[in-house]
N, CA, C and O atoms as CSV, one atom per row, in Angstrom:
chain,resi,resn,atom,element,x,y,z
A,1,UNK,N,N,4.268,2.810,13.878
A,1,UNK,CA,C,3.007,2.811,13.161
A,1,UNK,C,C,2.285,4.124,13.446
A,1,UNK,O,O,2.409,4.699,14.527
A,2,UNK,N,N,1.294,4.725,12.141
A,2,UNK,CA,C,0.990,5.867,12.667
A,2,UNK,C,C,-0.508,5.869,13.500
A,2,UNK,O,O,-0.922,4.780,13.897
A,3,UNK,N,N,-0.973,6.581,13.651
A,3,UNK,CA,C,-2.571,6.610,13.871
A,3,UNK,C,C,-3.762,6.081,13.118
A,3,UNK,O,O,-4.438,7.083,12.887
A,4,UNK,N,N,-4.243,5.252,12.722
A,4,UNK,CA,C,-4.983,5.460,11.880
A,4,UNK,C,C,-6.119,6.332,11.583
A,4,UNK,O,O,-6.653,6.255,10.476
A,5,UNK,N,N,-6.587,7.249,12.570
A,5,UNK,CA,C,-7.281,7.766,12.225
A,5,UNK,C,C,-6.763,9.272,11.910
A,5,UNK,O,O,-7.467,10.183,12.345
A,6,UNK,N,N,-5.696,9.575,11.254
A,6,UNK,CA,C,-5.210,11.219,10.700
A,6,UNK,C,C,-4.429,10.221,9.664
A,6,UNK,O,O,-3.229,10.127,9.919
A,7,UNK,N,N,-4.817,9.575,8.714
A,7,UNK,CA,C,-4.133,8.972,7.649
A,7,UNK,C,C,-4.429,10.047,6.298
A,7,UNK,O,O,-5.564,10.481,6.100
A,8,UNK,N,N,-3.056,10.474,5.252
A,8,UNK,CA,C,-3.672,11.195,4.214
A,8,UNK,C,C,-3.894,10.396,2.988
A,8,UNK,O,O,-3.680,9.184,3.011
A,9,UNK,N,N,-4.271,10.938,2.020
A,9,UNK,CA,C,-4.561,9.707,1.003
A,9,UNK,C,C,-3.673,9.145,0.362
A,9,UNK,O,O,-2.824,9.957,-0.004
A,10,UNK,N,N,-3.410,7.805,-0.042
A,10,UNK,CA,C,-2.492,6.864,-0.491
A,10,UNK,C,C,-2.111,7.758,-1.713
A,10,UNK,O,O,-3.051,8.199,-2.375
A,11,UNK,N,N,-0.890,8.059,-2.071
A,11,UNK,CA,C,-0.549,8.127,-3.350
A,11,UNK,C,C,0.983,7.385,-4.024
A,11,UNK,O,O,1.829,7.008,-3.213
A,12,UNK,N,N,1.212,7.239,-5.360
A,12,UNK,CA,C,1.759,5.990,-5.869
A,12,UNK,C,C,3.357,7.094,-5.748
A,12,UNK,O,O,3.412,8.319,-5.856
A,13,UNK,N,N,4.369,6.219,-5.523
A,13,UNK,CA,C,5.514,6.760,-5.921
A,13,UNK,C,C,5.468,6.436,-7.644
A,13,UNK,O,O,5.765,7.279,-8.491
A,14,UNK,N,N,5.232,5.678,-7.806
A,14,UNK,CA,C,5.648,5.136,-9.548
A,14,UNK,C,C,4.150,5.535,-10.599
A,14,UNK,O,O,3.128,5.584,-9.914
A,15,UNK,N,N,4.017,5.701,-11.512
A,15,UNK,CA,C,3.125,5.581,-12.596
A,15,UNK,C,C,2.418,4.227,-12.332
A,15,UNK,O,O,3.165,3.344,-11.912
A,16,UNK,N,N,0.956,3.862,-12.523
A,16,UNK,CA,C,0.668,2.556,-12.472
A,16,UNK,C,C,1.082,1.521,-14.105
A,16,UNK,O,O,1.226,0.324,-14.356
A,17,UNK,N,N,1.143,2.826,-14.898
A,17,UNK,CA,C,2.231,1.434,-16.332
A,17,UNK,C,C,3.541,0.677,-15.662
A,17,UNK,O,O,4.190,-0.264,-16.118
A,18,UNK,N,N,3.695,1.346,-14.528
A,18,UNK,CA,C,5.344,0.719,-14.526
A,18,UNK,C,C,5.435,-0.799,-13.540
A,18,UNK,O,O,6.362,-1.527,-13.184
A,19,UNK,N,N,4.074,-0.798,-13.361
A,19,UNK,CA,C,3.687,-2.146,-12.129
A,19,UNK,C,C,3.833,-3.162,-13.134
A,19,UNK,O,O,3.383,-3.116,-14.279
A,20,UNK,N,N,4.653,-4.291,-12.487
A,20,UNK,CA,C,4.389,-6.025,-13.251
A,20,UNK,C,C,3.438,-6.569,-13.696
A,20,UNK,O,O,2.613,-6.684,-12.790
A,21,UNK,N,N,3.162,-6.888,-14.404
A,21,UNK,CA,C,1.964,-7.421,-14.870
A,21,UNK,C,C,1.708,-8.398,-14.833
A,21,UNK,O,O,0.544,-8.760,-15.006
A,22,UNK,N,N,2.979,-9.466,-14.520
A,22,UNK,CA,C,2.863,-11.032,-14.323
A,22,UNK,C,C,2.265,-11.045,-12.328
A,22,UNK,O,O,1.521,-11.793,-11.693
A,23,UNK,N,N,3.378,-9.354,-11.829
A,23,UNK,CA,C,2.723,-9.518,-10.124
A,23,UNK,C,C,1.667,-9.554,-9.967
A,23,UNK,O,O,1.132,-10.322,-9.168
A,24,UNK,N,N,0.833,-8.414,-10.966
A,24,UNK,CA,C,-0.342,-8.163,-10.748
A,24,UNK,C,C,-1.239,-9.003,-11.019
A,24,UNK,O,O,-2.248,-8.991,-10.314
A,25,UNK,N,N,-1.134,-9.944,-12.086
A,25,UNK,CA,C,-1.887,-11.440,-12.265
A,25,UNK,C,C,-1.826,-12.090,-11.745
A,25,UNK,O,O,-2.828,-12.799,-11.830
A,26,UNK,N,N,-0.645,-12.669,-10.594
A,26,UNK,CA,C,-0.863,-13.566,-9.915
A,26,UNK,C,C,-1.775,-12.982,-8.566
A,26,UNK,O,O,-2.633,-13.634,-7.970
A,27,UNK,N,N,-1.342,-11.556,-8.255
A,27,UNK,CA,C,-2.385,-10.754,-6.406
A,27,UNK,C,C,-3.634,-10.925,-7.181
A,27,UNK,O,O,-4.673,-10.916,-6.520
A,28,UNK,N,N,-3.694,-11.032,-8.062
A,28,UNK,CA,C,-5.311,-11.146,-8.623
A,28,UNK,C,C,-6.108,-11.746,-8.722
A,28,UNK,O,O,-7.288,-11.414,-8.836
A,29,UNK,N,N,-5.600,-12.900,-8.698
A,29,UNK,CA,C,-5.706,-13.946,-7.959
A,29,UNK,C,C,-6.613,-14.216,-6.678
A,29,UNK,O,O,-7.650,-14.849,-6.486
A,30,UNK,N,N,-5.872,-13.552,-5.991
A,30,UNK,CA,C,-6.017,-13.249,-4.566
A,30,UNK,C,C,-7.736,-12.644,-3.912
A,30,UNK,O,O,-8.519,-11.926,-4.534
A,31,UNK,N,N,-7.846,-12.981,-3.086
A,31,UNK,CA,C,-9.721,-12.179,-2.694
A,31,UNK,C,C,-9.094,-11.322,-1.955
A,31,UNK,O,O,-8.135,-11.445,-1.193
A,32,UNK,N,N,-10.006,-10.067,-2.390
A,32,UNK,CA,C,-9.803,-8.926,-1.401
A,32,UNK,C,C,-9.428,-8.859,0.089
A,32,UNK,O,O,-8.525,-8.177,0.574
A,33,UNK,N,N,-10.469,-9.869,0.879
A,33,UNK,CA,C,-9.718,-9.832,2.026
A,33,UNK,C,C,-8.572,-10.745,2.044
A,33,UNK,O,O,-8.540,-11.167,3.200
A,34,UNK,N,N,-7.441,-11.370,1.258
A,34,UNK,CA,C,-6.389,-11.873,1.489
A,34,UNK,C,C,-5.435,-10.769,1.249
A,34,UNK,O,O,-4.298,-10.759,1.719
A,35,UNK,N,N,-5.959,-9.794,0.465
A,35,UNK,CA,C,-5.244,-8.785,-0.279
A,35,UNK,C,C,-5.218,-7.985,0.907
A,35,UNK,O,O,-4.101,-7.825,1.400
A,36,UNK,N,N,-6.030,-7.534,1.383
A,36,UNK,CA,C,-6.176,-6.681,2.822
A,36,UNK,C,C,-5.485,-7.121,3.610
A,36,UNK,O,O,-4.640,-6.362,4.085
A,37,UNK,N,N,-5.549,-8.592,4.107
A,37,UNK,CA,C,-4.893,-9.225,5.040
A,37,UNK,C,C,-2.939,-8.935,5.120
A,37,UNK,O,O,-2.113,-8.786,6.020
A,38,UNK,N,N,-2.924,-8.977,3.710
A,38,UNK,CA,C,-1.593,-8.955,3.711
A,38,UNK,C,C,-1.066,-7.762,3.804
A,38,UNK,O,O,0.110,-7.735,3.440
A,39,UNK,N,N,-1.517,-6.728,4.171
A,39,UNK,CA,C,-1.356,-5.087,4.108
A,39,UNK,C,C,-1.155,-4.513,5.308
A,39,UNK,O,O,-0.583,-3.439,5.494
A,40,UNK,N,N,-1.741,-5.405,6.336
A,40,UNK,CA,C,-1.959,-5.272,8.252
A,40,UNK,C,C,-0.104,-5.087,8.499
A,40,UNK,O,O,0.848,-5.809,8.205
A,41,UNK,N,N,-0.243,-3.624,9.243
A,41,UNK,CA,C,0.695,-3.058,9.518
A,41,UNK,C,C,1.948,-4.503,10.779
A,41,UNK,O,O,1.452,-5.292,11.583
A,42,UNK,N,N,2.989,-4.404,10.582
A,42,UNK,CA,C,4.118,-5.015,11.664
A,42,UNK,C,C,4.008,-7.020,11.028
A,42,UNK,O,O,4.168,-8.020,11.728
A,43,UNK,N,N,3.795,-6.972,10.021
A,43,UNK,CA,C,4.408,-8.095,9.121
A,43,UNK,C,C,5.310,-8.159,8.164
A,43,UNK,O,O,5.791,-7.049,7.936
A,44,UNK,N,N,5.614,-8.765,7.696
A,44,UNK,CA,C,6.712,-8.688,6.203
A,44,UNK,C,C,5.524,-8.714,5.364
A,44,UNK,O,O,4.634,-9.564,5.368
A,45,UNK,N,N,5.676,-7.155,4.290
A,45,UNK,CA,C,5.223,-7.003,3.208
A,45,UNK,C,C,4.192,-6.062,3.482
A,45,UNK,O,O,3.306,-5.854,2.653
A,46,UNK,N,N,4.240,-5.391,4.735
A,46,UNK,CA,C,2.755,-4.611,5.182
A,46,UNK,C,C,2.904,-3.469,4.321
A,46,UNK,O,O,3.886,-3.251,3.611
A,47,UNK,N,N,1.807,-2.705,4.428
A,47,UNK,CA,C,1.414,-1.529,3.504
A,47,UNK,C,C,2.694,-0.495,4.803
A,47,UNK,O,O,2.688,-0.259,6.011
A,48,UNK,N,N,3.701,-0.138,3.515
A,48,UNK,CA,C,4.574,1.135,4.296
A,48,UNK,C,C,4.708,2.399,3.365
A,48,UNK,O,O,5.317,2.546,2.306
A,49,UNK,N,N,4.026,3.163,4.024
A,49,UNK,CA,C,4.394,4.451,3.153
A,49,UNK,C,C,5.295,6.107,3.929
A,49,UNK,O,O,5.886,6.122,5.009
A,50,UNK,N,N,5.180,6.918,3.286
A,50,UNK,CA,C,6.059,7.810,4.158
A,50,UNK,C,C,5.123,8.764,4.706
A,50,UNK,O,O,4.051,8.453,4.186
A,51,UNK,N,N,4.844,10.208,5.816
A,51,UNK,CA,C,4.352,10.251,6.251
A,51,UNK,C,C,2.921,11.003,5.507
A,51,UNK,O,O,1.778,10.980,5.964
A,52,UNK,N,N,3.364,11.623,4.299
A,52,UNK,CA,C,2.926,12.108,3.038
A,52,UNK,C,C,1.239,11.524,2.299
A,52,UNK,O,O,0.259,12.042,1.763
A,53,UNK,N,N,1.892,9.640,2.850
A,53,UNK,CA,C,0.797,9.208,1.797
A,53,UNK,C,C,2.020,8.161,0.880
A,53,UNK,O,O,1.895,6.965,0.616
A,54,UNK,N,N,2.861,8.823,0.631
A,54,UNK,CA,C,3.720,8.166,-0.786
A,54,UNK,C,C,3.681,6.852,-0.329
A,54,UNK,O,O,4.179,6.699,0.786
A,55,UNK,N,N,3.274,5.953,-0.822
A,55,UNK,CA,C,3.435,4.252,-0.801
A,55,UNK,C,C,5.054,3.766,-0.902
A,55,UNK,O,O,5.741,4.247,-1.803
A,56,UNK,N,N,5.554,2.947,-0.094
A,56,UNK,CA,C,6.920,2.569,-0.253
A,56,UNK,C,C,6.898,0.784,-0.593
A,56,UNK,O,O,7.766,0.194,-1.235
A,57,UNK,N,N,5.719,0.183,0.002
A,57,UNK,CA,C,5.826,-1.226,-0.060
A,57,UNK,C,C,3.906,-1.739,0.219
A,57,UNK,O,O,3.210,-1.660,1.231
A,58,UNK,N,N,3.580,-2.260,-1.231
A,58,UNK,CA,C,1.761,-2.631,-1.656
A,58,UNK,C,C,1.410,-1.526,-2.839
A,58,UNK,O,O,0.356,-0.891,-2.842
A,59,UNK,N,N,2.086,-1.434,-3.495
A,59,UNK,CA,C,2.131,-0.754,-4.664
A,59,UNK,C,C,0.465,-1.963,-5.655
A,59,UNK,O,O,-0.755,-1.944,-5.815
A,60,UNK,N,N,1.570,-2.697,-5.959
A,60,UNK,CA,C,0.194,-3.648,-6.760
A,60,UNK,C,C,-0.723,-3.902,-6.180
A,60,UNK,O,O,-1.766,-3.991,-6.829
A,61,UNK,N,N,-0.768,-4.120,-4.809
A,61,UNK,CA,C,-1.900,-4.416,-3.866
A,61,UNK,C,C,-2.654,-3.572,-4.047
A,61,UNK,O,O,-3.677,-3.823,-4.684
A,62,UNK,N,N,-2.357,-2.009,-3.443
A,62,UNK,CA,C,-3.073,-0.799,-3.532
A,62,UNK,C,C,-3.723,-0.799,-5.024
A,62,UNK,O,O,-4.912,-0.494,-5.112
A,63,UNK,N,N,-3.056,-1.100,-6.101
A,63,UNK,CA,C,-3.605,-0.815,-7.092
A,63,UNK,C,C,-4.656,-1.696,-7.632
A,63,UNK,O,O,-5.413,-1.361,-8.543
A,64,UNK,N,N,-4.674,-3.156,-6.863
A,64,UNK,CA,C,-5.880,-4.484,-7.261
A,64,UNK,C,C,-7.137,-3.558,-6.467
A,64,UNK,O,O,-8.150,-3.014,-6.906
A,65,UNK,N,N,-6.652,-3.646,-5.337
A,65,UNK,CA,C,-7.985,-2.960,-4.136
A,65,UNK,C,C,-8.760,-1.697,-4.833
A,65,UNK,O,O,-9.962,-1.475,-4.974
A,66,UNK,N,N,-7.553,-0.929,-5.228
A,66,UNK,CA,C,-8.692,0.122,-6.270
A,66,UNK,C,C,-9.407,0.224,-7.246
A,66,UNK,O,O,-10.101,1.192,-7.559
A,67,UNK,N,N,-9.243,-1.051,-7.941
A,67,UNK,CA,C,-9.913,-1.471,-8.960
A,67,UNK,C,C,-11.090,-2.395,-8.371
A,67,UNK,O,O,-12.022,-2.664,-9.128
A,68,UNK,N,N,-11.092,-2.743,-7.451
A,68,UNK,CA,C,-12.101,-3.411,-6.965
A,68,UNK,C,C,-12.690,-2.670,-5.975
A,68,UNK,O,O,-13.244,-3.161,-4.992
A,69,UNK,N,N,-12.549,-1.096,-6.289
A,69,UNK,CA,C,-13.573,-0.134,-5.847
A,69,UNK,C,C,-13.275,-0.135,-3.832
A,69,UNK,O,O,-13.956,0.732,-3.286
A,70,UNK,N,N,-12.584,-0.794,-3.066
A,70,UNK,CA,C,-11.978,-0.748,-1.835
A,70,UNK,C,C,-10.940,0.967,-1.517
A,70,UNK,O,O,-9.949,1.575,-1.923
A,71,UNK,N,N,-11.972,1.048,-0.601
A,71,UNK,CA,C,-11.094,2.527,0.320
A,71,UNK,C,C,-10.071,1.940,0.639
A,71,UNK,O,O,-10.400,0.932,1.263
A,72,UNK,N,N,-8.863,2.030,0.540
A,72,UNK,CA,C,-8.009,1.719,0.232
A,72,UNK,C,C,-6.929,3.234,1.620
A,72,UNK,O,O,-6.038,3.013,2.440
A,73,UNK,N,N,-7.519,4.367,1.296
A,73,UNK,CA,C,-6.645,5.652,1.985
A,73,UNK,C,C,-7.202,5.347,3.372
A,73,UNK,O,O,-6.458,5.590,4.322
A,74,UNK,N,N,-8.213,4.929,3.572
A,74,UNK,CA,C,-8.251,4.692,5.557
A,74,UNK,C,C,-6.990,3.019,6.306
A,74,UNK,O,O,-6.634,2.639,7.422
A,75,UNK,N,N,-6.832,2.696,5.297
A,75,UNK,CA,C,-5.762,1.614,5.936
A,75,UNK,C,C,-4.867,2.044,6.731
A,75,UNK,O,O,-4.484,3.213,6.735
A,76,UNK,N,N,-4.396,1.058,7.564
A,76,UNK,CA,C,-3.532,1.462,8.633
A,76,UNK,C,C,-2.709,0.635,7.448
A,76,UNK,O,O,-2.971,-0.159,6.545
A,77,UNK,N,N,-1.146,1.553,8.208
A,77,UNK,CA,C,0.289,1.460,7.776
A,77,UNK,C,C,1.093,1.718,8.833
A,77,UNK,O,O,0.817,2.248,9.909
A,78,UNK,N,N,2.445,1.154,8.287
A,78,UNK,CA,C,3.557,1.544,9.110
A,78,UNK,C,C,4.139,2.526,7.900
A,78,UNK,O,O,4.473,2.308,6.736
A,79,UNK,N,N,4.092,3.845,8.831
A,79,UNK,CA,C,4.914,4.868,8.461
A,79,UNK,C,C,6.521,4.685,8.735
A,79,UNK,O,O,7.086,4.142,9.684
A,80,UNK,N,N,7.213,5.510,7.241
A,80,UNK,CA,C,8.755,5.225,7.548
A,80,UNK,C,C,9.240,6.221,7.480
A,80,UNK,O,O,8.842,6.743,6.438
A,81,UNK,N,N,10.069,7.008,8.114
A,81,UNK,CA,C,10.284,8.295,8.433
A,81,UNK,C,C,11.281,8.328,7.372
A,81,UNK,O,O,12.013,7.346,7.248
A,82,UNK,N,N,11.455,9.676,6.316
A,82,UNK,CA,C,12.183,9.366,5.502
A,82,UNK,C,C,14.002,9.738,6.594
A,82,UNK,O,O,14.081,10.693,7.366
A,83,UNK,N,N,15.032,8.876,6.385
A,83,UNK,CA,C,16.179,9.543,6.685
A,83,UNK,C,C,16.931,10.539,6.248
A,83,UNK,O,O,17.067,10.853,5.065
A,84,UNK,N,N,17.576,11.203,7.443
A,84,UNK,CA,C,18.431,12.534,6.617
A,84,UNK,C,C,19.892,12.392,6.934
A,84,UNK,O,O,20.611,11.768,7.714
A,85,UNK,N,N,20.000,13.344,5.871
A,85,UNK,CA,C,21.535,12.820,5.450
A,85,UNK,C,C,22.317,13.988,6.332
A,85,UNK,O,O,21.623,14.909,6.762
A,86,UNK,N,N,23.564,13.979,6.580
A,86,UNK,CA,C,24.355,14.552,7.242
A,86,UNK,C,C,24.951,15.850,6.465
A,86,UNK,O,O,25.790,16.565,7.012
């Protein structure tokens, strides 16, 4: 996990057209702090991105929270180091 306090700002690997729309209706569901809740780094499904910012896993999440106006770039994450190839 990284620091949270030297976090850079969240950015999307994908376009937000390319998100589900049935996922995103059902997290929508959801109240912000369940949405948050589920983002807390060292669970299944936590907010993981690379060390960049690039989002790897809370893609729709990130994208409900920003619509509901939530800082969203100070979240803690588990950073994933990208691997290198031989």
């Amino acid at each position: 996990m990284a620091d949270s306090t030297q976090f850079p700002p969240l950015r999307s690997l994908h376009p937000d057209s390319s998100l589900n729309a049935a996922k995103l209706a059902t997290m929508d569901r959801l109240s912000t702090q369940e949405l948050l809740a589920s983002l807390i780094p060292g669970q299944v499904g936590c907010l993981k991105t690379r060390r960049d910012g690039t989002i790897l896993d809370g893609h729709h999440r990130i994208f409900l929270l920003r619509r509901r106006d939530t800082d969203v770039d100070a979240l803690p994450r588990d950073v994933i180091e990208k691997e290198q190839k031989d």
